[in-house]
Structures are given as structure tokens and as C-alpha cells.
PAMI-750365 format. One record per residue (C-alpha): residue in one letter; z, x, y. Coordinates in steps of 0.1 Angstrom, whole numbers, plus 5000, padded with zeros to 4 digits. Each point is the difference from the previous one (the first is absolute). Last residue first. Layout:
BEGIN
AZXY;...
# end
This chain:
BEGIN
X942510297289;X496649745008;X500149754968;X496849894978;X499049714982;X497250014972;X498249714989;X497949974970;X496849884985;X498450304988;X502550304997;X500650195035;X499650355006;X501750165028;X498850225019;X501950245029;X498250025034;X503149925021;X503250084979;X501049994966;X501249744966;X503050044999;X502349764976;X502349755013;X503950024988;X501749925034;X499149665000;X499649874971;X496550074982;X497749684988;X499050084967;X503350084991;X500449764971;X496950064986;X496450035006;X498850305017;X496750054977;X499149675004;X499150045032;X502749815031;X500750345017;X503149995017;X502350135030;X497850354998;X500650255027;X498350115030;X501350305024;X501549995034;X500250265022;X497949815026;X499449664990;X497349954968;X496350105002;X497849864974;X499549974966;X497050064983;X499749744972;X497950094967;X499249724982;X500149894965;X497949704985;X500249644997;X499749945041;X502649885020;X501850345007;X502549955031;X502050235012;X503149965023;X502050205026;X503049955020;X501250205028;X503150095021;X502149844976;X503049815015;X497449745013;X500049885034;X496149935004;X498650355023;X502650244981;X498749824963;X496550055009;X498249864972;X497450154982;X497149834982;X497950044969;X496849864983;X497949984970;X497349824987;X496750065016;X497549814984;X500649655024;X498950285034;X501349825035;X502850225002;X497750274990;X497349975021;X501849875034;X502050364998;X503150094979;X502450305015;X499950284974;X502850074975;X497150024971;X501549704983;X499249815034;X502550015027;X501749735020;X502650055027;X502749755009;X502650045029;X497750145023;X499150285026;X502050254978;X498150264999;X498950004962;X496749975002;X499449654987;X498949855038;X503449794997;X500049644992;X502949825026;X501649784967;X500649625004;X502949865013;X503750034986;X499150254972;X501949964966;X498150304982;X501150265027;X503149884999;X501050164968;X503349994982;X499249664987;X496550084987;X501850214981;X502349834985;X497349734988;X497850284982;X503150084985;X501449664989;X495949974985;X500150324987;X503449944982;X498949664988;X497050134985;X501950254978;X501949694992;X497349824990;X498750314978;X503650014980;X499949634995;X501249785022;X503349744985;X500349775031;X496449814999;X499449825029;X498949644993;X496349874987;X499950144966;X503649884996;X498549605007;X499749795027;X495749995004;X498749755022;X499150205026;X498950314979;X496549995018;X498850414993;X500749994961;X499150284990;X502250154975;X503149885025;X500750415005;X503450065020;X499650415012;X503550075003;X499849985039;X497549774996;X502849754993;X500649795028;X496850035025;X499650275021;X499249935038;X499850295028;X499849965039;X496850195009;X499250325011;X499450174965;X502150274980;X501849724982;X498149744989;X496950264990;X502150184980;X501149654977;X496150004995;X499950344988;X503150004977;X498349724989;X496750204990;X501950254990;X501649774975;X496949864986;X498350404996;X502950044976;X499649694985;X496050124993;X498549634995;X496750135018;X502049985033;X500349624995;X498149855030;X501849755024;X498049915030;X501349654996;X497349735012;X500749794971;X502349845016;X502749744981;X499349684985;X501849874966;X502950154983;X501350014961;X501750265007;X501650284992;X503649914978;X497349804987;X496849974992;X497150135019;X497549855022;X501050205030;X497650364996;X499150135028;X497150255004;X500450414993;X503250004997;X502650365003;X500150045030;X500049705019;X502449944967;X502550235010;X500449935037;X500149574987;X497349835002;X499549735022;X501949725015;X503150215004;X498950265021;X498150294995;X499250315020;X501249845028;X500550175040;X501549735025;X498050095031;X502049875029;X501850354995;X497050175018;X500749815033;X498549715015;X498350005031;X497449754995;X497050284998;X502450244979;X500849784969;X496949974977;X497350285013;X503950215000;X500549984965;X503250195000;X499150394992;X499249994964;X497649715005;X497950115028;X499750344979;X499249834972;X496649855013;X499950285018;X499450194970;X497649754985;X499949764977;X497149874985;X500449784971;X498750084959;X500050445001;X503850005000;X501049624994;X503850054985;X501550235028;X498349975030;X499549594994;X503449974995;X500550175035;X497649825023;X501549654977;X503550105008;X499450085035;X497949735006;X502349774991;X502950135026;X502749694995;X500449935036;X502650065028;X500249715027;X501850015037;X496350035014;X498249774981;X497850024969;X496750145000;X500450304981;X498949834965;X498849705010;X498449814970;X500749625008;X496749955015;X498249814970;X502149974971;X503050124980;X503150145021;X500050325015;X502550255023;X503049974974;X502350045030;X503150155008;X502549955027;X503350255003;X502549745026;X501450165024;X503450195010;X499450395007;X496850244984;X497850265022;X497249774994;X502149705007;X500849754973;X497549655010;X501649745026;X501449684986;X498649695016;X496850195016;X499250174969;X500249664976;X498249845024;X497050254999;X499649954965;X500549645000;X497349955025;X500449895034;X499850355021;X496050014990;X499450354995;X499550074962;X498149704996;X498549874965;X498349694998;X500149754973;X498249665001;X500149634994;X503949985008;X502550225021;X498150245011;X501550345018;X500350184971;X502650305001;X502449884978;X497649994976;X499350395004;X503250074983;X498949974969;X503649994981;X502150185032;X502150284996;X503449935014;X502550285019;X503750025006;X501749654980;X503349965003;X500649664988;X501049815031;X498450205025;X496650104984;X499949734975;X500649775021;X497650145027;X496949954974;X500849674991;X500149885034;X496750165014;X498249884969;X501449655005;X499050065035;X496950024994;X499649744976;X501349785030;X497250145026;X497149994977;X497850324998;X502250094963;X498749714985;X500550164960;X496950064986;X499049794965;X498150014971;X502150344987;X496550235008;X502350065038;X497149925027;X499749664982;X500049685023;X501449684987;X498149694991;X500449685014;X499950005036;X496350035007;X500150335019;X501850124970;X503750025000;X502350365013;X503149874983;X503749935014;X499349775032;X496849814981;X502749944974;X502849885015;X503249914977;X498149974968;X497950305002;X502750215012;X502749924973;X499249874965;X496749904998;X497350114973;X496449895007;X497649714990;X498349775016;X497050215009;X498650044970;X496850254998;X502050274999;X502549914977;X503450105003;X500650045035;X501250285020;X503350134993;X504249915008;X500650384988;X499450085039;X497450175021;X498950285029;X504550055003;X500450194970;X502450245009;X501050374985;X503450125008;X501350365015;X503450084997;X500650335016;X502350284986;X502650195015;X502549994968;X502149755016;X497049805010;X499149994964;X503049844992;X500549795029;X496249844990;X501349944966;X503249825010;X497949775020;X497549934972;X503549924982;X501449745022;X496749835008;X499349964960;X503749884999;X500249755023;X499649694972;X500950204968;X497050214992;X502450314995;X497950274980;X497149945027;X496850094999;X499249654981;X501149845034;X497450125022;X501450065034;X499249665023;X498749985036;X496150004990;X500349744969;X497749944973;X497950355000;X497650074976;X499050405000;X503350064976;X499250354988;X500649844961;X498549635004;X499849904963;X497549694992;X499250144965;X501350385000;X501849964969;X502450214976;X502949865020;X499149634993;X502149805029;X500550345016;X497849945027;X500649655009;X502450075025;X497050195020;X498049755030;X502050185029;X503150025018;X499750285027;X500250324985;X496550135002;X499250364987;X502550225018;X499650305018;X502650274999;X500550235031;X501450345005;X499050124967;X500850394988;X500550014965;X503549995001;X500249685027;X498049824972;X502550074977;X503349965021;X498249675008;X499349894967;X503849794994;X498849775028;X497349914976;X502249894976;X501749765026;X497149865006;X498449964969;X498150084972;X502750154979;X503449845013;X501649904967;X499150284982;X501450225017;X498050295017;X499550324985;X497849864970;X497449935028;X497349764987;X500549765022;X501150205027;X496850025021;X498049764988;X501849735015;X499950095031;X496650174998;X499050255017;X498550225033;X501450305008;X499850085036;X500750375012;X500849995039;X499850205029;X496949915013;X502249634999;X502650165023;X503449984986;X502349705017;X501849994964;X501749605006;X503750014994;X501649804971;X498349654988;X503449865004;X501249694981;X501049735022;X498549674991;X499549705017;X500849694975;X496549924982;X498049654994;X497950054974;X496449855002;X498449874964;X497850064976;X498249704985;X501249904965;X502149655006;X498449935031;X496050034988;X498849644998;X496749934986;X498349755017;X497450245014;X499550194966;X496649824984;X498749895032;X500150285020;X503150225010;X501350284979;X504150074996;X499949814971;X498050314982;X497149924985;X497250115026;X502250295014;X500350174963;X502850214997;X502049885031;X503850094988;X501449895038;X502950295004;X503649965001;X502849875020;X498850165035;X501750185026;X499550035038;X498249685002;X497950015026;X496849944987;X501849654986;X499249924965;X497849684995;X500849784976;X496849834987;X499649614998;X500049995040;X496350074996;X498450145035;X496950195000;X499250005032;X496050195003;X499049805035;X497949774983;X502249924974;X501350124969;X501549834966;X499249695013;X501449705015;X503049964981;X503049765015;X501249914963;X499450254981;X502849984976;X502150304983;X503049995019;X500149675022;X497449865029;X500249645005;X501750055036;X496350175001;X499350345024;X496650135006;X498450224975;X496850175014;X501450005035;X503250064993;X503450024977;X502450254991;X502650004974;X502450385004;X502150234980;X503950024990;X502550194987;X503350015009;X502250244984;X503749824988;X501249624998;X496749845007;X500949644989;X499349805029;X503650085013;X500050334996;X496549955025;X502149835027;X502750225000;X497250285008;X498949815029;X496449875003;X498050115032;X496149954999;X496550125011;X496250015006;X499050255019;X496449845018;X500950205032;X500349675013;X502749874979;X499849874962;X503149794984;X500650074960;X500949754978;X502750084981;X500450024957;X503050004978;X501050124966;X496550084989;X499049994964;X500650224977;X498550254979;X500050325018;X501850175031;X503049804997;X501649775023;X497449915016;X498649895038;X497049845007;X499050075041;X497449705016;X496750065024;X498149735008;X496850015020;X498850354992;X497650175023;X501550245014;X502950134978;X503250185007;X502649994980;X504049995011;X503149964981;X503050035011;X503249984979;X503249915014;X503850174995;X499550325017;X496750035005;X497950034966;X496650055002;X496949824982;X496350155018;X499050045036;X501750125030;X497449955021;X500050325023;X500350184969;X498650325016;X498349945037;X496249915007;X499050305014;X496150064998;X499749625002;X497949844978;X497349685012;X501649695005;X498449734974;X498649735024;X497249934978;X501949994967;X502449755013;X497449785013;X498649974962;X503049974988;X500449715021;X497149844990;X500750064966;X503449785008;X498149745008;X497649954976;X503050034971;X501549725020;X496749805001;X499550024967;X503849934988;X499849695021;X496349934981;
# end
């Protein structure tokens, strides 16, 4: 009955603690809680915050696995409800730690009140495996700090229902100390990340990839560093050759993927682009050739310096909308669910619950949704995010569904606001200030615009501050190319794209280079296969798959399995990147034309199929010259990196605007045929003396439809005569496809035709 009435009690309390919960500040300060395990001088801090535990103590090890804790302190909780304590270095030798300190936290509450009877492995003190209020306390499992700025090694959840690391009557007893990953306490380190680019993000090329993938498979790079860091720090010459000012990074902090090699030939429970994150402060380990305590930190800061030196952004994708902890394994069960951090320490603080408490929200299709509305969730997000910018060097993140960082519901609900000054989104803005247009110091923010659910599809609704993956102007374009005569699309339909999506960015005054132009990105197909597939195809065996999921929404279509039609098509799509409005995305490989047979959901897929292949073929590195071409160009030209959106001229040449659209017949278009699905071709002019440009003019064509058609060209600068930069038809394929400058052909003056093959695009200088 005592242990009733204390469990009653401290429900109660909860209960008042959830009711006066302060509501977000727009500035809440970076690291104003110093949280985590950190070394100062001779002591060790540590400091956790949880709400609604009631006892709160730090285990510390020797050794990362296999043995039990040296020592263990109670932890004493203030007002802010951080919950800390001081133990001196000396202190710890003299427990037994004689070198890295690791260690992970007890905690007790509500649901599990404290027992002097209590030892590893009992359950004396239980109450149940959740309460009213959705604590799921179980001081059986280890919990690794949030904070920690390094972790031991990953949690090897295969199956949450079996695993010791599961709650519920089966698992609750089962102690996890000698297996759970744990918090490394880390000396300050002073490895430079090298000096920050301060390019202008319309300025920039991104090419999106995977760390590992990247050098894996590179017979360049030692063996001994293939897949990691340091190997990729050996790539930025490379990239910096083709022409990329900023390389995006699939995620890198520590995530749910040691087990990946454990059968090599496998995909079964393999996490290859690394979507399940463990630890928001820490640099995945397995990308690092030293993985000596420090060394992953060490090494991602070496790689950052080395692609700084070469000019080139480090961009890195996060996964802040959930975590590798899960959702539980049984829907109908409440009881159980994994616990190893979050969950364990404060759960209705962490995770977005039911309005009952005891099931977790889904905006994410993962089971769970990170609470990113709460105040201290927040600002583990805010944290995380600023370490790695000024600690590890970080310029720009892309955001894993961004939109959940923009609900404004904690539990029982999601709701999306783009203008609410409390969300995560708008925190993160307000804390460290977006790139400006014209570039400086900032921070580049981009957003997966979506999520999975009701009101989580925002595309052009984000903040101001904000740049977005541009869906629509993949899908408007994929479905010009592969569904001729299946999905409407009209000339303005790709006139709206091709000039910077202004329906999307204009009415909150963002710029053209908020769009993020894609083709494809990494959870798709790749540029060949969009091209070359005419559905997916994931349940194959390996190197390509086994996978499960993926869209089947892809707008692919095979060109009637004519491989010369297949690389037009890409040389097409990879046009449409760079001659547009938008900010540009390619993703690691296409420039080589990387085919995954079809698989569009390679997630779990670390095999050579699945990283860059160094040893192209004659055709891929045909493609690679157009692409570094196509790349260069846009480069030297202004007038395709516009600042705000384009003043449209009247079409006639007289230079009342800076973008002037024709039809095929080198007349203005009226209402008909911009509104007119049949019509299938288009061009436009730019006015390089109005935008800045070195040319005086730019021109491209347009011919969507299957057959040829006859363009017209219009008028170019006084004195100045049109001549050919490239023609992407079959017929010009090879290695100069796209013309250097100095060598384009002519092609005449106002009035002159040109005839463009069926499905092509034709770019065209003012000399």
C-alpha cells in the first residue's frame, strides 16, 4: 500500500508538471544547460534533464561492453528539472576507470518508483510498464545520455519485441548494462574544420551522397579508409573538378548500422543511408578509420577542413521528426517498446504520445514522431544542430521531413504552422540566422517539405529563412518527359518551373534559390533508372536488393528500352537542373549514370551495386563530361542563378525584361497556348545585359513531344549572332556534346530555324 500511495503521488505531480509546461520561446539560448558528460579540468559533470523522473542515477564503465559498472552516483535534480553531479577524475581511477569513461544513466518515476530492494535485473518498485501520464520508466535499461558527444557502439535492435532492450513483461527484468551503448566522455578537441565557403546558396551545386558509399568502392583511395571520413576527404579534388560547391551528406549522426556487415551478402536488418539515428551530438563511428575514443570527431573534422580548403560546403542530412529508439512492437500491446535513451529518461518530453498517453503519434510511418513542440526536445534539436555547425563545421543541413518540426501539437494531434514563432522550424532561424541571398555567414537550411499524413504536405509553405526540396518540379517534369499523352502538363506548367517556381516561393518572399531543384534523390530512382524503369523493382537479390516499401508514384517510363533514347532522357533531366531558376541537387553518381536495376528504396542495401562506381565505362564518362559541362556553364552564367525572380518581358525583344518566352514559332504565347496540355514545346531568352551575365543573351528550346519541331529563333542583342552550346539529340552524343567556350557552333540570326529532334533541349549563346 506505501508503494501505492507513493506511486499515487508522484502521478499527481506529473500530472501538475504537465499542466504548467512553459510554452517555447522563440529564443531560448544554445546549450544554456550544459547537458551531457564533460570533462573540466580534473572533474566530470554530468547533467540530464528529465521532468518527470524521480530518481535519476549515472553508471560508469570501464569498458564499453561486457562489464559491469565500476561506480555509480546519484544524481541531485534542481528546478529546471537538470539533474546532475560532480565526481573528480581521481576519484573515477580510483573506482577502477583507469582510461575513457563511459557511462549511461538508471532513472526512476511515476510508473517505477524507487525500492532500496531494487538491484540489477529485479523489479522491485514496478508499478507498470506505463502510466497514466505515458512514463515509461524501467531502471533495468541503461539509458545513453542525448548529450553524449560520442557513443561506444550502436544498440543491435533486430527485433524490438525480443530484444532486452523491450519493456513488458517478458523483457522488463532484463538488465541491459553490459550491452547497452554507452556516453563517452571526450577531452575538447582542437582540430580545425578550415574556413567556412560564404558562397551564396543560388550559387551553389549540391551533390547529395553517401559517406560511405562514396569511397567504398574507390580503388584510388586506401584501403584502410574506404567508406570513411578520411576517404572522403580524399574526393574533394574530384567533386571540386566536376564543378560542386556543396556536398550533401546522407545522415552522419550515429545510427542503427554496425550490424551491416555481420553477413555481407545480406540486407536482413542492414541500415545503409542511416535514417535511424541513436545519438544527435555524436559522428557515426563506423565512418571512421580511427574509432578510437575521439577519433570519429577528429576525423569528421578533418573532412570538413578538407573540403573547405577546396571551397566546398559540407551539407548533412538530420533526422530530427524520430529516432532508432521505435514505436512499439505490437500494436495491440501497450507494454511493450524499446528503451534506451529518450523513452527511458522522459518519455512524454521526447515523443509526440496519444491523447491517452500510451501510444505514440505517427506523422513519420516509423511508429513514432519525435516531440519536437516541447520546449526541452526543442532545444535538444537547437543544440545538436549548432554543435555541429560550430564545433564540427557544418554549413548547411537538409532536414529528414522537415514539416515535423513544424507541428505545433505536442500529443493527440498534429498540426502544421509555418508562422507560429514556437516551432522548431522557426527556432532554428531565429537562433542561427539563414545564409543571405546575396551570400555571407549563415546557416544554408533545407527542408524535405512532407512527412506522411494528414497536413504534413507543404511544399512552399515553409518559413521565411527556409529553402525546400522543389517536388513539384520534379514530378511537373517527370511527368513531361515519361507520361506524354497520360498527365496534362502544360507550357506554363513548365514555364513556372523553369523560372524558380514563383506560385511556391514568391507570395512569402522567398527567392528562386529556396526552390531546391531534384530530378532524383536518393530515395528513388536513381537519373538512370527514372529513365530507364518503367515501375520499381526492390524484391531482388543481392548486391540490389532485397528492399521493401518505396513509391510507386515514379513517373519513370523506359523510353521503349532504346539506351540511346535512355541517355537523352537523362541528359534531359540533368538540363533541366541546370538551366532552371532554382538551386540545383544531383545525387552521387548520376553523373556516370549509377543504375540500381530498379530498385527505388535501396535503404538497406550496403553493397557495390549501391556505392559509386570508380571504373565508368566509355558512355559514363561521356555522361560525366556533359554533366561537368552542363555544371560549368551554369557557373559562368548569372542569368541562371537569379537573386529574385525574373521581370517577364513582353517577348519582343526590347528589352523590357529579363526573361522572354516564345513558342516554337518565336511568337509571344497567349492564354490559349500556355494553358493548351497538346502543345509541347517551349523556349525562352534571357537577358544576360539586364541579369549580370557575361553573355548578353541566352537561349533555350524545348521539344517535349516525340516528334521533330521546327523552332524559329528569335532576335539576339544587336550585332550579335546565335550559336549552339549543345544539342542534347542523339545525334550529338559524344564527348563534345556540350561545346567549350570558344568552340560553339552557329546557328544564325533573328528569323533563322532550327530543327529540334523529339525530346530534346537545345541551349544557345548571344556572340
Amino acid at each position: 500500500m506505501r508503494r501505492l500511495l507513493c506511486a499515487l503521488s508522484t502521478t499527481l505531480l506529473a500530472l501538475a508538471g504537465l499542466a504548467v509546461l512553459p510554452p517555447t520561446a522563440a529564443l531560448a539560448g544554445i546549450d544554456g544547460q550544459k547537458l551531457g558528460g564533460r570533462l573540466d579540468g580534473t572533474n566530470v559533470t554530468f547533467r540530464v534533464f528529465s521532468a518527470h523522473a524521480t530518481r535519476i542515477a549515472v553508471y560508469v564503465y570501464a569498458a564499453a561492453t561486457g562489464q559491469q559498472e565500476k561506480a555509480s552516483y546519484v544524481l541531485t535534480r534542481d528546478a529546471a528539472n537538470v539533474w546532475s553531479a560532480t565526481v573528480g577524475v581521481a576519484t573515477l581511477r580510483a573506482a577502477g576507470v583507469p582510461g575513457t569513461i563511459y557511462y549511461g544513466y538508471r532513472a526512476w518515476g511515476p510508473n517505477w518508483p524507487y525500492d532500496p530492494a531494487w538491484s540489477k535485473g529485479s523489479q522491485a518498485g514496478f508499478v507498470a510498464d506505463v502510466d497514466a501520464t505515458g512514463n515509461r520508466f524501467d531502471p533495468n535499461k541503461l539509458l545513453l545520455d542525448p548529450y553524449a558527444r560520442e557513443i561506444s557502439h550502436d544498440t543491435a535492435i533486430d527485433n524490438p519485441a525480443a530484444t532486452d532492450y523491450a519493456t513488458g513483461s517478458l523483457r522488463r527484468a532484463a538488465d541491459t548494462g553490459t550491452i547497452a551503448p554507452k556516453g563517452i566522455v571526450l577531452a575538447a578537441d582542437t582540430t580545425g574544420t578550415g574556413t567556412k565557403p560564404t558562397r551564396a546558396l543560388k550559387d551553389d551545386i549540391t551533390y547529395e551522397v553517401n559517406l560511405r558509399g562514396l569511397t567504398r568502392n574507390d580503388p584510388g583511395v586506401a584501403a584502410s579508409v574506404r567508406g570513411t571520413y578520411a576517404g572522403a576527404a580524399l574526393k574533394a579534388g574530384y567533386l571540386s573538378s566536376l564543378g560542386i560547391t556543396a556536398v550533401e551528406f546522407l545522415p552522419l549522426q550515429e545510427t542503427q548500422n554496425d550490424g551491416n556487415d555481420t553477413n555481407p551478402t545480406s540486407t536482413s536488418g542492414d541500415n545503409y543511408w542511416g535514417y535511424q539515428t541513436l545519438n544527435y551530438f555524436a559522428p557515426d563511428r563506423r565512418y571512421s578509420s580511427d574509432t578510437s575514443p575521439g577519433g570519429p570527431t577528429r576525423e569528421f573534422k578533418a573532412m570538413v577542413k578538407a573540403f573547405h580548403d577546396a571551397g566546398i560546403k559540407v551539407f548533412v542530412d538530420v533526422v530530427y521528426n524520430h529516432t532508432a529508439e521505435g514505436g512499439r512492437a505490437d500494436p495491440a500491446d501497450k507494454t511493450v517498446y524499446p528503451l534506451f535513451s529518450w523513452r527511458g529518461l522522459d518519455n512524454p518530453t521526447y515523443y509526440s504520445l496519444t491523447s491517452d498517453h500510451q501510444g505514440e503519434m505517427d506523422v513519420t510511418g516509423l511508429g513514432h514522431t519525435f516531440n519536437t513542440f516541447n520546449p526541452t526536445a526543442q532545444n535538444l534539436i537547437v543544440d545538436s544542430v549548432a554543435y555541429w555547425k560550430n564545433d564540427l563545421g557544418v554549413d548547411g543541413f537538409r532536414f529528414d521531413l522537415a514539416t515535423v518540426l513544424g507541428n505545433t501539437c505536442q500529443h493527440g494531434c498534429y498540426s502544421y504552422s509555418r508562422t507560429n514563432s514556437a516551432t522548431a522550424l522557426n527556432r532554428l532561424t531565429a537562433e542561427m540566422p539563414a545564409r543571405p541571398g546575396g551570400g555571407g555567414s549563415g546557416v544554408d537550411w533545407i527542408a524535405e517539405p512532407w512527412a506522411i499524413g494528414s497536413g504534413t504536405y507543404q511544399v512552399g509553405n515553409l518559413p521565411a529563412g527556409w529553402s525546400e526540396w522543389n517536388g513539384i518540379f520534379r514530378d511537373t517534369l517527370r511527368s513531361d518527359q515519361n507520361q506524354l499523352g497520360v498527365t496534362t502538363v502544360t507550357p506554363g506548367d513548365l514555364a513556372t518551373r523553369f523560372a524558380g517556381s514563383s506560385d511556391l516561393y514568391a507570395d512569402d518572399g522567398r527567392k528562386p534559390w529556396n526552390s531546391i531543384d531534384i530530378m532524383v534523390v536518393h530515395d528513388g530512382f536513381t537519373l538512370k533508372d527514372l529513365y530507364s524503369c518503367n515501375a520499381k523493382n526492390n524484391n531482388q537479390p543481392w548486391p540490389y536488393g532485397p528492399s521493401d516499401g518505396g513509391s510507386d508514384d515514379n513517373r519513370s517510363w523506359d523510353q521503349g528500352n532504346i539506351a540511346a533514347d535512355q541517355r537523352k532522357a537523362a541528359r534531359n533531366g540533368l538540363a533541366f537542373l541546370m538551366l532552371s531558376g532554382g538551386t540545383p541537387l544531383i545525387t552521387g553518381g548520376d553523373e556516370t549514370l549509377r543504375s540500381m536495376n530498379c530498385n527505388n528504396n535501396p535503404y538497406n542495401v550496403d553493397s557495390s551495386a549501391n556505392w559509386l562506381n570508380w571504373s565508368p565505362t566509355a558512355e559514363q564518362t561521356t555522361f560525366r563530361t556533359y554533366t561537368q559541362r552542363m555544371i560549368a556553364f551554369r557557373k559562368a552564367h548569372a542569368a541562371l542563378r537569379p537573386l529574385t525572380f525574373y521581370a517577364a518581358g513582353d517577348g519582343n525583344g526590347n528589352g523590357l525584361g529579363q526573361l522572354d518566352w516564345f513558342t516554337p514559332g518565336g511568337t509571344t504565347p497567349d492564354a490559349a497556348y500556355w494553358g493548351d496540355g497538346g502543345n509541347h514545346a517551349l523556349a525562352w531568352r534571357y537577358d544576360g545585359t539586364e541579369l549580370g551575365d557575361t553573355a548578353s543573351a541566352l537561349y533555350v528550346g524545348y521539344n517535349g513531344w516525340s516528334g521533330d519541331v521546327t523552332f524559329t529563333l528569335p532576335a539576339p542583342p544587336a550585332g550579335k549572332s546565335w550559336y549552339r552550346v549543345t544539342d542534347t539529340s542523339t545525334w550529338a552524343e559524344g564527348p563534345d556534346q556540350v561545346a567549350v567556350p570558344g568552340s560553339e557552333t552557329a546557328v544564325g540570326a533573328q528569323g533563322s530555324t532550327y530543327v529540334l529532334h523529339g525530346r530534346a533541349v537545345l541551349l544557345l549563346i548571344a556572340q
